[in-house]
C-alpha positions in Angstrom: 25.9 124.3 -3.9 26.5 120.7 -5.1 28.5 119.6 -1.8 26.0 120.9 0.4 23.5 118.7 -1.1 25.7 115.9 -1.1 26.1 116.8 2.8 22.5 116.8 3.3 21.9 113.7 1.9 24.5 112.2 3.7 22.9 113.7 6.7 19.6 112.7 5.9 21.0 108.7 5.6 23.0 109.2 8.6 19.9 109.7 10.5 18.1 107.2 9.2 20.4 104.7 9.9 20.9 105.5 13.4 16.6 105.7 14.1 16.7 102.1 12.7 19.5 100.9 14.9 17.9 102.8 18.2 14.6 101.3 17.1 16.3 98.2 16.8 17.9 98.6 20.6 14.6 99.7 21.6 12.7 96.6 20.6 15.8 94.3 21.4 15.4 95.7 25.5 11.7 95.1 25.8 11.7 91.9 24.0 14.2 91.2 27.0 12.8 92.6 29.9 8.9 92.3 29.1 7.4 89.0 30.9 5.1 88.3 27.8 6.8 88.0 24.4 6.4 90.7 21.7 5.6 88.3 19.2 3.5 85.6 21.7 0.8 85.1 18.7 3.6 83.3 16.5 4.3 80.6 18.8 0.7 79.8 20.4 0.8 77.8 17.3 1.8 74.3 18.4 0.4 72.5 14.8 0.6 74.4 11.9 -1.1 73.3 8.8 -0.5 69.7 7.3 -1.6 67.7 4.9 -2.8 64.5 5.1 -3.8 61.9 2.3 -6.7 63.3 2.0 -7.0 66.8 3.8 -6.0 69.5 5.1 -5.6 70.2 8.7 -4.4 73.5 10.5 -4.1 72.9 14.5 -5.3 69.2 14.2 -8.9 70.6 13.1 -9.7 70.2 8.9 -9.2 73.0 6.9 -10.6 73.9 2.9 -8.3 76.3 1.1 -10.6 78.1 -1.0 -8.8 80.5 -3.5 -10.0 83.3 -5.2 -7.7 85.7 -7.5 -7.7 89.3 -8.3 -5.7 91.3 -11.7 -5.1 93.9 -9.3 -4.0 95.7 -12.7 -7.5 95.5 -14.1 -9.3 97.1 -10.9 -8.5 100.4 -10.1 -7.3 101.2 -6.6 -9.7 102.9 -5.2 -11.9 99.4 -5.3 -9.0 97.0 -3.6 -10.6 97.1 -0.2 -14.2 96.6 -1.7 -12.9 93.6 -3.8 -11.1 91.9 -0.9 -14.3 92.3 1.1 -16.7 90.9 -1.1 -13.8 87.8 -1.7 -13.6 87.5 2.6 -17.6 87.6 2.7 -17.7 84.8 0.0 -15.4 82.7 2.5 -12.3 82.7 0.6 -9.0 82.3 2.4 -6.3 82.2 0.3 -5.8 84.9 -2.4 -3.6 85.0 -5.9 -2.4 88.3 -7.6 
């Protein structure tokens, strides 16, 4: 009994392994033979955000990073969505855990 559930693990890891690595193929082809790029909203970005002496710019434009944080361990999960709502509606941007 033990070596058959061994064998179905293995088997079980086995397949895993080779969805990821057709997956991996998969994506590898279209990234090739698609005229657009997969990931084409990573590099529209020519300026990313710097800082200069005095602000922050993202894409030449000025930028406020206004934080916010949440105790995710003091809010129960059922309110995480709520919470980061209410923090996006206040106009916060950058979040700490």
């Amino acid at each position: 009994m033990a070596v058959l559930r061994i064998r179905k693990v293995h088997k079980r890891k086995y397949a895993l392994i080779c969805l990821c690595i057709v997956c991996l193929i998969i994506y590898k082809c279209l990234s090739l033979f698609s005229s657009t790029p997969l990931m084409g909203w990573k590099r529209t970005r020519k300026v990313g955000l710097s800082a200069n002496s005095s602000q922050f710019t993202l894409e030449g434009e000025p930028f406020r990073i206004l934080g916010g944080s949440v105790h995710y361990f003091r809010v129960p999960r059922a309110y995480w969505r709520d919470r980061l709502m209410k923090m996006k509606a206040c106009g916060i941007n950058t979040l700490t855990t």
